[in-house]
C-alpha positions as CSV (number, residue, x, y, z in Angstrom):
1,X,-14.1,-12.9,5.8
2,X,-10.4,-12.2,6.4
3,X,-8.9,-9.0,5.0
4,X,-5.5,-8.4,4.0
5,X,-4.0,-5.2,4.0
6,X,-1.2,-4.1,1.7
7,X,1.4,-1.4,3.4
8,X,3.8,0.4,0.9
9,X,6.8,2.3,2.0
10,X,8.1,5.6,0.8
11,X,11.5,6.9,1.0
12,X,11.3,10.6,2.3
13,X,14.2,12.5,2.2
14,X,17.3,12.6,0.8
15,X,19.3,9.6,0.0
16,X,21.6,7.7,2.3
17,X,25.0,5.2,1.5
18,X,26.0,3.5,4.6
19,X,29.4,2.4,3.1
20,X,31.8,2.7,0.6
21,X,33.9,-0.8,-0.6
22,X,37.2,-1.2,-2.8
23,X,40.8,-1.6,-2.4
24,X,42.9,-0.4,0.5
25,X,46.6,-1.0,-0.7
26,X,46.5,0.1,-4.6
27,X,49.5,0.6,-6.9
28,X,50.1,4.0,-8.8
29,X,50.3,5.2,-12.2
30,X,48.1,1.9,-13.2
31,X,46.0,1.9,-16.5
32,X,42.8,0.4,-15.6
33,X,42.1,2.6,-11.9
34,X,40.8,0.9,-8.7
35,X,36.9,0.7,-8.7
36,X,35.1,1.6,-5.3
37,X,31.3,0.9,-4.9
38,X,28.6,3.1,-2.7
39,X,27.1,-0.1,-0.1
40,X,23.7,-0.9,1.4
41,X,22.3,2.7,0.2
42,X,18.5,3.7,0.5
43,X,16.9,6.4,-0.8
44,X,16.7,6.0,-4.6
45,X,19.4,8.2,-5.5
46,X,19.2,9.7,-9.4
47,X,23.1,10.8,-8.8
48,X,26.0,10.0,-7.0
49,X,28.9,12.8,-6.1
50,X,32.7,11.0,-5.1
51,X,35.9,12.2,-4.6
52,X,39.1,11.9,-3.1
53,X,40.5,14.1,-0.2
54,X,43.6,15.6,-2.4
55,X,42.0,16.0,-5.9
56,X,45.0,15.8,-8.0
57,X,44.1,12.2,-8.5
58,X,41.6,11.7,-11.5
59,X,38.1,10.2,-10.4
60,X,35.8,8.9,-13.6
61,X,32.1,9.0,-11.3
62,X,30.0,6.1,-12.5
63,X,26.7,6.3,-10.6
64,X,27.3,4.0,-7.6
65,X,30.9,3.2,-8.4
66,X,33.8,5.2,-9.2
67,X,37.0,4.6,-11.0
68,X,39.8,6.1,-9.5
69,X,43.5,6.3,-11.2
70,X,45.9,7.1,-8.5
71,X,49.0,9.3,-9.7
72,X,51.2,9.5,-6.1
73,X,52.3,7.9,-3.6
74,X,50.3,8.5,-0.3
75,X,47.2,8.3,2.3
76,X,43.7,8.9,0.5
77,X,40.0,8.7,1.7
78,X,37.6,8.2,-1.1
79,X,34.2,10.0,-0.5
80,X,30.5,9.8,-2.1
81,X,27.1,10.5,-1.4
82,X,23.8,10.5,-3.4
83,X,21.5,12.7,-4.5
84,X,17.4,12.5,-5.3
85,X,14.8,15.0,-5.4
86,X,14.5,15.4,-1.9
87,X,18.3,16.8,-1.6
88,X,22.1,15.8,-1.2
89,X,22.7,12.9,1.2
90,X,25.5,12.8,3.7
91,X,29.4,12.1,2.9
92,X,30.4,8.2,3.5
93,X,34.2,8.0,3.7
94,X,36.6,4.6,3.0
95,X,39.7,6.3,5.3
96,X,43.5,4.6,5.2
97,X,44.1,3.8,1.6
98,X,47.8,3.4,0.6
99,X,48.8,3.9,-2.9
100,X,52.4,3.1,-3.4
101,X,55.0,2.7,-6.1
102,X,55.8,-1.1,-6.6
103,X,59.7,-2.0,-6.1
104,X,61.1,-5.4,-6.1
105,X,60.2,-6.8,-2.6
106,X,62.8,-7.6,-0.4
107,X,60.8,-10.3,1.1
108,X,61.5,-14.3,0.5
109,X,60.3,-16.2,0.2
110,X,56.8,-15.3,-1.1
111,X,54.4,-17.2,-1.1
112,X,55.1,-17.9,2.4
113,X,54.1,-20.6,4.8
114,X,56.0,-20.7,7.8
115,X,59.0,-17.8,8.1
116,X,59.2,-14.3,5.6
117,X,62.7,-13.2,5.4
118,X,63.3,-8.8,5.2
119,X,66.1,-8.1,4.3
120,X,66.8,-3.9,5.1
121,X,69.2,-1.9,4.8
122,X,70.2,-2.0,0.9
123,X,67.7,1.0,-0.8
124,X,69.3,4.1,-1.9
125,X,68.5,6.0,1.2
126,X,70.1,3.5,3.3
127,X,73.4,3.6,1.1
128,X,73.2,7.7,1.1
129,X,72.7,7.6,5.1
130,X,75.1,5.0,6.0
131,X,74.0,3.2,9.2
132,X,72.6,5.6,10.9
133,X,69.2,4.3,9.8
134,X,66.7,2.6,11.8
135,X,63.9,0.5,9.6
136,X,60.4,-0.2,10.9
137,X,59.0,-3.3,9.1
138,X,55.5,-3.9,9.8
139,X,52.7,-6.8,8.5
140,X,49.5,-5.4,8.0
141,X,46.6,-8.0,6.4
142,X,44.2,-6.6,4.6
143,X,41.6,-4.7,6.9
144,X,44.9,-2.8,8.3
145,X,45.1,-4.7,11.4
146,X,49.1,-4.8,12.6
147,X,50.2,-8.2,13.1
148,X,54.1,-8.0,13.1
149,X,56.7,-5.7,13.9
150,X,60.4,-5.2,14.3
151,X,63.0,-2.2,14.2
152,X,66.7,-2.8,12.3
153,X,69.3,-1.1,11.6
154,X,70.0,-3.7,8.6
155,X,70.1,-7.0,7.2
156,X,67.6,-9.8,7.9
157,X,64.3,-9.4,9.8
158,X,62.2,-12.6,9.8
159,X,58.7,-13.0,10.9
160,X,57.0,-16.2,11.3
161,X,53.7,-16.5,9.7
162,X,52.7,-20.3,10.0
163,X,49.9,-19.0,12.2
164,X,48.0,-16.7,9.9
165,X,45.4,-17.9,7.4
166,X,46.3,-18.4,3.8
167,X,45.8,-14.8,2.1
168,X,47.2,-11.5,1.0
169,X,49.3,-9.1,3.7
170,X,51.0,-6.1,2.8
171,X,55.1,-5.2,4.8
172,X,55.3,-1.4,5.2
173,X,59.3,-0.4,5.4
174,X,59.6,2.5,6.8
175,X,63.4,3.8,6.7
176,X,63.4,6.4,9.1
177,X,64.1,9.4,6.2
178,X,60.4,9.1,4.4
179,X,57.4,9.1,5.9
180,X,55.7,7.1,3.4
181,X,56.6,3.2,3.9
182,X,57.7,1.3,1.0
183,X,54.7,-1.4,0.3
184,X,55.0,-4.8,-0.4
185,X,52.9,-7.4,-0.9
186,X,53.1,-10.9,1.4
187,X,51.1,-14.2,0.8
188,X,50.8,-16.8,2.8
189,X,50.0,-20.0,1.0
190,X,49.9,-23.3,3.7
């Protein structure tokens, strides 16, 4: 006679999220918010807390995903952690989201395949300052990784892209008077 034996598994203790997914480059002042989701969690929570490090942007909590309406321009970490019976879990962070105002890019072409044309130099600021300006222009793809990047006191940058996979990468434009870049979006389309 061969017996089986049947093993169940009980989560003690409070719950745990391991990760947090969503959006790292996000647009402000939209109307439909940027949703981030709680990843690979254990635990069973009943609730889930989230929030943003500067709360002055408006979070709408919806169990294991949140809604989040960015109102400013800046660097945000979303937060959230669960809660059961047993207690509050620990804070999971998503760190480096950029929330920018859209402008007109001054990128071309875009899509892309080979070479992306910058051309710096012609904001207000730069006007305002004269030349005494020096932009950084950097391409980031999407997990943040730097993969180009040039100084100019003005007019045409170019960077050549024919080596990166087709996809979304973002130019920061940094003109040497902010220190928020100006955000643009890049795709490269071979």
């Amino acid at each position: 006679m061969v017996q089986f034996w049947q093993h169940n598994y009980i989560w003690v203790g409070s719950p745990t999220i391991l990760s947090i997914s969503g959006p790292t480059y996000v647009e402000v002042n939209t109307s439909f918010g940027q949703s981030y989701y709680a990843q690979n969690i254990s635990g069973s929570p009943t609730s889930y807390d989230w929030k943003l490090n500067n709360g002055t942007n408006y979070v709408v909590n919806c169990d294991d995903y949140a809604k989040i309406y960015f109102t400013y321009e800046g660097s945000f970490s979303v937060s959230a952690r669960g809660t059961n019976s047993c207690g509050d879990g620990a804070w999971v962070y998503l760190n480096n989201i950029w929330a920018y105002n859209y402008s007109p890019s001054p990128a071309y072409p875009n899509p892309t395949s080979n070479v992306v044309n910058i051309e710096v130099g012609k904001s207000s600021s730069a006007k305002s300052q004269g030349s005494s300006l020096t932009y950084d222009v950097r391409l980031y793809d999407g997990q943040g990784n730097l993969l180009r990047n040039a100084n100019s006191k003005g007019g045409t940058i170019q960077f050549n892209v024919s080596n990166l996979p087709n996809g979304v990468y973002y130019l920061h434009l940094f003109d040497g008077v902010s220190n928020m870049p100006e955000i643009h979006q890049i795709i490269v389309e071979h």
